[in-house]
N, C-alpha and C positions, 0 to 999 in steps of 0.2 A: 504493500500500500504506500501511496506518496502520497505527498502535498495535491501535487496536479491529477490524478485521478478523484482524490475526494473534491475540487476546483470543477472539475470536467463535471464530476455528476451531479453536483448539489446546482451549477449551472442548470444543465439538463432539466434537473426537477424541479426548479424556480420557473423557469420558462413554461413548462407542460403546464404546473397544477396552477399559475397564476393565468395564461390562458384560458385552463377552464371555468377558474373561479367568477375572474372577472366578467365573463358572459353570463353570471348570477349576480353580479354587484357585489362582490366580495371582495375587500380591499384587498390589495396586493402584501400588506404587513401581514397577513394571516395563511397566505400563502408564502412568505420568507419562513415563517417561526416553521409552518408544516414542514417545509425542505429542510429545516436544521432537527426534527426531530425523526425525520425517514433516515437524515446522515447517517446521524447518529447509530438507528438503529441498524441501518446496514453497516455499518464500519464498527459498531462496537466500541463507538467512542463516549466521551464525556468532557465538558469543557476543558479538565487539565489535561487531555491531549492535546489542546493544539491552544495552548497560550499567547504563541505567536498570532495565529487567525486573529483570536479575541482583541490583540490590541490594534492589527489591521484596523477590525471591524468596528473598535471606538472611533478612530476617525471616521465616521459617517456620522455621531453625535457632534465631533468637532468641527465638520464643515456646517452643518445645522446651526449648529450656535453660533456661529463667525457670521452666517447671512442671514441670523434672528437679530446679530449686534448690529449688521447693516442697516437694521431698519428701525434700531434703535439707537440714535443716536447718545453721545453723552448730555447733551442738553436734556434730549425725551427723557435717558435715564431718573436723571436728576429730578423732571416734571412726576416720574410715577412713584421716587420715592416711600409714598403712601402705600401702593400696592407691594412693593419688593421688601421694604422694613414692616410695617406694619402689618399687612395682611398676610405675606410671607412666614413672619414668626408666629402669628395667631393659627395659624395653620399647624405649621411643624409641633408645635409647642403641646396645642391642645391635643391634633392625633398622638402623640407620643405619647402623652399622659396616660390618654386612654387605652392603646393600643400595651402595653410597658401593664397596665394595671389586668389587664386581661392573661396576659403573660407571665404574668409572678404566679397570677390563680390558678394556670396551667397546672404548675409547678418547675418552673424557670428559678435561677438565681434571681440574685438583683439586680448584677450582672448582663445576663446574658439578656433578660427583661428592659433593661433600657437601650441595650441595643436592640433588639429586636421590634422595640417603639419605634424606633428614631427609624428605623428602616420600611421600617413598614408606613411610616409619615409621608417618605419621598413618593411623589408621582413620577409619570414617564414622560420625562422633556422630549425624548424622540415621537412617542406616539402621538402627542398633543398637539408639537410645536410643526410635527408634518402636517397633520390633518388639518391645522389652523392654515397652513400656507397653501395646500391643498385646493381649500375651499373659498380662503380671499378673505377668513375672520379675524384675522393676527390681530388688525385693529379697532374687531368688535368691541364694544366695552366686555363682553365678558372673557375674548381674549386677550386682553390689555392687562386683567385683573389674571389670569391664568399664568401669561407669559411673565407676571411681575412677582408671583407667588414661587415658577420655578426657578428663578433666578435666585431669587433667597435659597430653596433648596440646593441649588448646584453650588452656593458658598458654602452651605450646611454641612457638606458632605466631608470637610476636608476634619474638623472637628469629631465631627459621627465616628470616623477611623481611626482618629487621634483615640476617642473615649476604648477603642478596642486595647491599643498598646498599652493604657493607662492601665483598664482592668488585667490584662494579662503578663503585668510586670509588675512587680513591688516596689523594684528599686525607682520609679521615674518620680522624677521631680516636676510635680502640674503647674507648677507656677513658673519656672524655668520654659518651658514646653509651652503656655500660654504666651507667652513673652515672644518668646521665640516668632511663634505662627503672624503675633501682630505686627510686628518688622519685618517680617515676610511677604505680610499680605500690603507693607504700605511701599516697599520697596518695588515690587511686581506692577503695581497701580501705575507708581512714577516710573517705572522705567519704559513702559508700555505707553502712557499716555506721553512720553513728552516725546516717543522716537514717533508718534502718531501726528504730532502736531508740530512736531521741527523735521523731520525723516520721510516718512512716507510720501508724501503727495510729493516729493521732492525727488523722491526715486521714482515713484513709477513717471514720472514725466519725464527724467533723464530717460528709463529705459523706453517707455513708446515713443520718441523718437528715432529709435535703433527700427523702426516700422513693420517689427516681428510678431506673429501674433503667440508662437509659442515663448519669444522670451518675456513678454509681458504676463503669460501665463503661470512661465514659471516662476516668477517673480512673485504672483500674488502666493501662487502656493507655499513659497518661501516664507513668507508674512505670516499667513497662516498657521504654518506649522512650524515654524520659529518660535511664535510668540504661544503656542500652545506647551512646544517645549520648554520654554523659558516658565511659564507657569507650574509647571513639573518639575522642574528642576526646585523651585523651591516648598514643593509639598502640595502644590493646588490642581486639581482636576485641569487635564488637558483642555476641555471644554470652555472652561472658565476665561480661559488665557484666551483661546480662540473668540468665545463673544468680547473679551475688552477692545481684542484686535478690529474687528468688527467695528465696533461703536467708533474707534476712531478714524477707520476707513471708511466712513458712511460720511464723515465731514470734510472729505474729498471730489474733486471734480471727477473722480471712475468710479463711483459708486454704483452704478446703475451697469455700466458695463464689466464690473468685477461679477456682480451676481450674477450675470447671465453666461457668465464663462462657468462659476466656480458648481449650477446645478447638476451638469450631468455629474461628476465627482459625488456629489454631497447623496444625489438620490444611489448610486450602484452602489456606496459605501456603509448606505444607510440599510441598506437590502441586507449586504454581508453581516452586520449586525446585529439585524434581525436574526438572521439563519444562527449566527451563536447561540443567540437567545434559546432554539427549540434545541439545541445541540445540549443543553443542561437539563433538558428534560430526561430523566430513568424512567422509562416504560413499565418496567418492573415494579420499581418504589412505586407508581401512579397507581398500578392495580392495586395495587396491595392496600393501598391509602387513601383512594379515590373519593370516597364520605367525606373523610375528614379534609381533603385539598377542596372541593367544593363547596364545603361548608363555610373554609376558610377564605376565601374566594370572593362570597358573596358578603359577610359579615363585613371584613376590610371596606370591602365598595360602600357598604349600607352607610356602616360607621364613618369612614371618610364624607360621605355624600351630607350627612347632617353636619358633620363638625363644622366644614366650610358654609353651608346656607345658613348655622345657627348665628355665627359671626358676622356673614357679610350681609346679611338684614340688616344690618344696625347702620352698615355704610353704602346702601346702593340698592336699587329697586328690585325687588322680588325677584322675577323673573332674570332678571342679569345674574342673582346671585344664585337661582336654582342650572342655570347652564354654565356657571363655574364650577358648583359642584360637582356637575354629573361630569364636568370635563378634566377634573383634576382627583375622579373617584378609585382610579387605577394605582397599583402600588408600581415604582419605576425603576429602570433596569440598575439603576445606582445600585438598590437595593437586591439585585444580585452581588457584586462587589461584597458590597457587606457582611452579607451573609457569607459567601466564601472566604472572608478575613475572618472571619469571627469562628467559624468550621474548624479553620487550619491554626486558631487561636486557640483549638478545645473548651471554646463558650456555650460554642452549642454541639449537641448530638449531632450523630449523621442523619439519624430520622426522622427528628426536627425541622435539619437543613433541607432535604428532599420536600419534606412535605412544604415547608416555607416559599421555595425555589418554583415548586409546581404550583401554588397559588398566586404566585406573583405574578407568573405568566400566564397562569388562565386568566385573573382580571385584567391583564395587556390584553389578551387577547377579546375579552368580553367590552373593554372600553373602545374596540376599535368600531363595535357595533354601535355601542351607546354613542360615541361620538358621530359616526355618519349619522344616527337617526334625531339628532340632540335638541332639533327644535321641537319634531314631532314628542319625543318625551318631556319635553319642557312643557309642553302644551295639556300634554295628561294633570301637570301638578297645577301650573298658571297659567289657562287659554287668554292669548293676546296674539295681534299683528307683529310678526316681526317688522317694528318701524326704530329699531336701534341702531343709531347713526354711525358708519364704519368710516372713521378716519382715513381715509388712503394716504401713502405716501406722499403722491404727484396731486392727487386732486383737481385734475384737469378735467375738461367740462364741455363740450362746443367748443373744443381750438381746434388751429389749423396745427398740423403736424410739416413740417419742412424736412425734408432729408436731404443733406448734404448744403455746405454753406460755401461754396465754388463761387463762382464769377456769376452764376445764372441766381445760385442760392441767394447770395445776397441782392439780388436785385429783386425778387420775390421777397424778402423781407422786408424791401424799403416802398412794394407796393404794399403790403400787408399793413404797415405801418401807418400810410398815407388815409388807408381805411380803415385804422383805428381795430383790426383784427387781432384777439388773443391768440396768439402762436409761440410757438416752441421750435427748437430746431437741435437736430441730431445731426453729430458731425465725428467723424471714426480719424480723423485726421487731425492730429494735437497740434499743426500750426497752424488751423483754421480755427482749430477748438478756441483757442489761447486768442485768435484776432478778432472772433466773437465776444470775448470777455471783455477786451482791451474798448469795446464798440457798443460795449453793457448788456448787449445781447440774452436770451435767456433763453442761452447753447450748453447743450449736456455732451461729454464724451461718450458715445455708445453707439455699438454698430445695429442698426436698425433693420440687418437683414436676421437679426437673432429676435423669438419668438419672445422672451422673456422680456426685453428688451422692448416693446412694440406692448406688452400687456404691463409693463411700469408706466408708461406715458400713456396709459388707457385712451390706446389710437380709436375701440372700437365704439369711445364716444366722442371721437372726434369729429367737425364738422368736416373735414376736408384730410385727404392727407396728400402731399407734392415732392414728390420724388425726381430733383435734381441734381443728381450724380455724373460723373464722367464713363465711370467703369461700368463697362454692359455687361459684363458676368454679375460683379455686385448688385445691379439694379435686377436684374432676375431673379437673382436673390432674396433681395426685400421687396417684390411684387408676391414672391410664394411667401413668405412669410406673413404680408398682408390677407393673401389670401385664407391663409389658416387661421388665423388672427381676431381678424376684423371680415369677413367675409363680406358682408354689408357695407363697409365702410368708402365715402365718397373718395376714390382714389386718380388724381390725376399724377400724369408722368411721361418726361421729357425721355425722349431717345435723337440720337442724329441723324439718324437717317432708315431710310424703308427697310433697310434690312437688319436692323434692332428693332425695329417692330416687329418683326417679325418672330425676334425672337422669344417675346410677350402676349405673339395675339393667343394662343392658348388661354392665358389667365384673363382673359373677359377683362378688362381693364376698363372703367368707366370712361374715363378720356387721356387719349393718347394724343400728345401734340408730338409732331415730326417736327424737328428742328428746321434741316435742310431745307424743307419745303416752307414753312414760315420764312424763313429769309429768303428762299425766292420771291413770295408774296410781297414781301413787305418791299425787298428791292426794287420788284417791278413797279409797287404804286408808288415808290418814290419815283420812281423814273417815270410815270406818267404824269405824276405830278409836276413834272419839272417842265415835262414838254406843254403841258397847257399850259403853264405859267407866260414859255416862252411865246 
């Protein structure tokens, strides 16, 4: 058995069973976790065979939170403070009580009872924070309150592991060790915030000049996984490091064309993840325990689902805080970590750990339902319209979308302007980008034949969208990406001549103007104009 045979098959069976699934509306997270518990049981593994995978497979949470940071910037951070300190601790604090007091009654240590709280408090920032992006909620109010609530969790965790080594060593000194983490944790802030805000926009604009697009790509990955590392390096969750890096790259002029590089990475990595996830499922332990993993399963959901709506009544309207609930009712994958440091700390049994391991995963697995159905069940507790106002990033509206800011671009701009038209303009070109700026323009760096790209400047409520580019590969380009896109949307677009239309009439193009032929047009009525004059 190798690496690449179990690679080749767990491929194989992601493909198959998430084809079938999805022809029944079955998210694809539920077809990852199946393919890592078929591995498993064909190969006869368990996650400590393949440690290596498992930390692969974290970065699919670290590209996630790096383009959760994207869209949060450090200003918004600062605005939701409320959500990430206070609601964040009102959460972890109270499920841990409760969950830590159900645990002792078990017959748990005291020990192993407050870890096994604390772990059971965390949600799943991957299940959540996809299905929010998924579906376009990140900036519902109640995923605003969601996404502000895991962020406390993911600082939470670095301590949660600390309280392991504390209880499973006599000798540590907590106040030594507390000291420690806080100089850590302010040391990491500034060294990340200030390479973000003197460094970054400084390098990738040296390097997209070099007009590569894999070195500006690897560049970002560099960023990424630099500053994830550097977070690790002083004790803090990969992730963590990866959302600061984020939140500072979101205050840059490639913010919009970094995300739309960095999703295919974040979704394949987010898959492999997954499939770990089902790789720690024992089929075995499951039969054997099956009562008691579903029992536990659903109690967790119950109990988290009240803890969160008893609290956030008191700060936000009913219904927004019954779809926080349901949407942060799932225990998360942190919470494997845990449990396997605390396993191989002799805190907990192994019978315990199984049964823990398999209930954790079955409410990942149950929250992925709850979450696609989540207005529908909101609606069973508090029937109302959903008329909850969703922040978007861009917040564009009835504008004109411009692409490309060339010789023609900017003369389209200055007609635009002349009629008082809201517009925007996309330019993949950093010395037009930068002459835009210089001209006060409101020019974004992002290649516009990228899908991602084209649904941040929400073209498909645009009034217009004007595709003046030079390059007739790139304009076909972003004519099919409009057309996936915006289907509907009012799309006009310049070509030079008959035979680049030609290479577009396929995509039904609302209006095609031919360069060539305009300036014969226009030639010839000057020249008749001249001869009547004469």
């Amino acid at each position: 058995m190798t690496y690449l045979t179990i690679i080749l098959t767990a491929m194989f069976l992601s493909v198959a069973i998430n084809s079938v699934l999805k022809r029944v509306g079955v998210p694809t997270i539920i077809g990852y976790i199946a393919t890592g518990v078929a591995i498993s049981a064909i190969f006869g593994l368990h996650h400590g065979n393949l440690e290596e995978l498992g930390e692969i497979a974290e970065f699919g949470i670290v590209f996630l939170m790096f383009t959760i940071g994207l869209e949060f910037s450090f200003k918004q951070l600062v605005a939701m403070r409320k959500e990430v300190l206070v609601f964040g601790s009102l959460q972890l604090l109270l499920s841990a009580f409760l969950f830590g007091l159900a645990a002792y009654w078990y017959g748990m240590t005291i020990e192993a009872s407050i870890i096994t709280g604390f772990a059971l408090a965390l949600s799943s920032t991957a299940i959540v924070l996809k299905t929010l992006n998924e579906t376009g909620q990140i900036q519902a109010p109640y995923g605003r309150k969601s996404v502000g609530i895991l962020i406390f969790q993911d600082m939470a965790v670095i301590p949660i592991l600390l309280m392991i080594t504390i209880f499973s060593s006599s000798s540590t000194d907590i106040g030594e060790m507390l000291k420690v983490i806080a100089i850590d944790a302010v040391i990491v802030g500034a060294i990340i915030f200030l390479l973000g805000k003197y460094v970054f926009e400084w390098l990738l604009g040296w390097v997209i000049k070099a007009d590569s697009s894999e070195i500006f790509m690897g560049t970002v990955l560099f960023l990424v996984i630099g500053s994830a590392e550097l977070a690790h390096l002083f004790g803090f969750t990969y992730s963590l490091g990866a959302f600061l890096a984020g939140m500072m790259l979101a205050e840059t002029h490639y913010k919009y064309q970094i995300e739309a590089e960095l999703i295919p990475f974040r979704d394949l990595l987010l898959g492999l993840f997954f499939v770990t996830v089902g790789m720690q499922i024992d089929l075995a332990a499951v039969s054997q325990n099956i009562g008691w993993i579903v029992l536990a399963a659903l109690v967790i959901m119950v109990v988290k689902f009240v803890v969160i709506l008893f609290f956030l009544r008191f700060f936000t309207r009913l219904r927004v805080a019954i779809k926080t609930a349901l949407a942060l009712s799932q225990v998360g994958e942190f919470s494997l970590a845990v449990f396997a440091l605390a396993s191989s700390s002799d805190l907990l049994d192994p019978i315990s750990v199984q049964i823990l391991l398999s209930a954790v995963v079955l409410s990942m697995i149950l929250s992925v339902f709850v979450l696609a159905k989540i207005r529908t069940i909101a609606d069973l507790f508090y029937p109302e319209p959903d008329a909850e106002p969703i922040l978007h990033s861009t917040g564009f509206k009835d504008h004109i979308v411009v692409c490309g800011f060339g010789p023609l671009g900017r003369h389209v701009v200055e007609e635009l302007k002349k009629q008082g038209v809201h517009y925007l303009i996309l330019e993949h070109d950093i010395y037009r980008m930068e002459l835009g700026q210089k001209l006060g323009e409101p020019i974004f760096f992002a290649n516009a034949a990228n899908e991602e790209v084209l649904k941040n400047f929400d073209v498909d409520k645009a009034s217009a969208v004007i595709v003046a580019v030079d390059n007739p590969s790139h304009l076909r380009l972003i004519c099919e990406a409009l057309n996936r896109v915006a289907p509907m949307a009012n799309v006009v677009v310049k070509v030079q001549s008959e035979t680049e239309a030609q290479m577009v009439e396929d995509l039904k193009i609302d209006h095609l103007v031919i360069q060539s032929e305009e300036m014969a047009k226009r030639l010839v009525a000057e020249a008749m104009r001249c001869r009547i004059g004469f």
